[in-house]
C-alpha positions as CSV (number, residue, x, y, z in Angstrom):
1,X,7.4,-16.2,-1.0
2,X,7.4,-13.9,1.8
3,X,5.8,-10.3,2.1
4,X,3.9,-10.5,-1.2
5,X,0.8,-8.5,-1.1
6,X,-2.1,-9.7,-2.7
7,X,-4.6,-6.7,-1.3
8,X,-4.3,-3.3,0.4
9,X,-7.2,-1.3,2.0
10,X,-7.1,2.1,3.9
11,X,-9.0,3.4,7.0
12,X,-8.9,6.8,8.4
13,X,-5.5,6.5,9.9
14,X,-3.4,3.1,8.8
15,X,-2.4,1.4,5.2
16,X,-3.3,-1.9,5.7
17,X,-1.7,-4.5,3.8
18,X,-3.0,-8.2,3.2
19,X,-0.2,-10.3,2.6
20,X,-0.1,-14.1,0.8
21,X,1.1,-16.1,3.7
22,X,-1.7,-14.9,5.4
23,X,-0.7,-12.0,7.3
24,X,-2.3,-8.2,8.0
25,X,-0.1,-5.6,8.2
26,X,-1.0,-1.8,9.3
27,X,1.3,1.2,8.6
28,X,0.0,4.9,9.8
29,X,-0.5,6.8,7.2
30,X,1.9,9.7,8.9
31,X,4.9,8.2,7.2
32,X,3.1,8.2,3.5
33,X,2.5,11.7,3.5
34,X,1.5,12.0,-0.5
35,X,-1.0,8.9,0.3
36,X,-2.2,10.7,3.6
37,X,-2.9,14.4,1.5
38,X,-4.7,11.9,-1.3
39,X,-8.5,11.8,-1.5
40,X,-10.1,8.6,-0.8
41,X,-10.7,8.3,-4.5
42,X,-6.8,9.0,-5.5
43,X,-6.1,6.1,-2.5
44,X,-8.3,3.7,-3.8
45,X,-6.8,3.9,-7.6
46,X,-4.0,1.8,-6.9
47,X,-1.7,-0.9,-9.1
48,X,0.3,-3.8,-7.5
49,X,3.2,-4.9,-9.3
50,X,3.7,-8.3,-11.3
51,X,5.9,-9.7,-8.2
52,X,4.0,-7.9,-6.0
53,X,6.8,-6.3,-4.3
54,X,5.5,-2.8,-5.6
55,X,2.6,-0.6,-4.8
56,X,1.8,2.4,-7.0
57,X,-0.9,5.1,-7.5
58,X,-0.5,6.6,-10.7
59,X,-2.6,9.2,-10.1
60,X,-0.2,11.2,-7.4
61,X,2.8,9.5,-8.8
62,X,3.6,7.6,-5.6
63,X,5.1,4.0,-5.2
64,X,6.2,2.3,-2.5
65,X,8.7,-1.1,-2.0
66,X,7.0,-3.7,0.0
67,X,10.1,-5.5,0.7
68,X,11.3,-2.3,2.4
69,X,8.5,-2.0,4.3
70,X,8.4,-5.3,5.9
C-alpha cells in the first residue's frame, strides 16, 4: 500500500513523515498552523490511525489525511 506512514518526527521548521515503502517526506510546518503554535510536547503526543491514513494529536484536537497530503 502506498503512502502509509509508519513514523513522523518534527524539526524546527518541517513535519517529516516516514512512509512504508520507504520514503521521507517533509511538509513546512507553515501550512499546519495548529501543529506550528503547538509546544514540542503537544507535537510529540501524537496517534496514527489503524490504516495509517490518519494523523491525530488529541491534545490540540488536530488531524490530518495522509492520503491528501501525498
Amino acid at each position: 500500500m502506498r503512502g502509509v506512514v509508519f513514523d513522523l518526527r518534527f524539526d524546527n521548521t518541517h513535519l517529516l513523515l516516514n512512509l512504508s515503502d520507504g520514503q521521507s517526506v517533509r511538509f513546512p510546518l507553515n501550512w499546519f498552523p495548529v501543529l506550528k503554535a503547538a509546544t514540542a510536547t503537544e507535537r510529540e503526543h501524537f496517534a496514527i490511525s489503524l490504516d495509517q491514513q490518519q494523523l491525530f494529536w488529541p491534545e490540540i484536537d488536530e488531524d490530518l489525511n495522509v492520503a491528501a497530503l501525498l
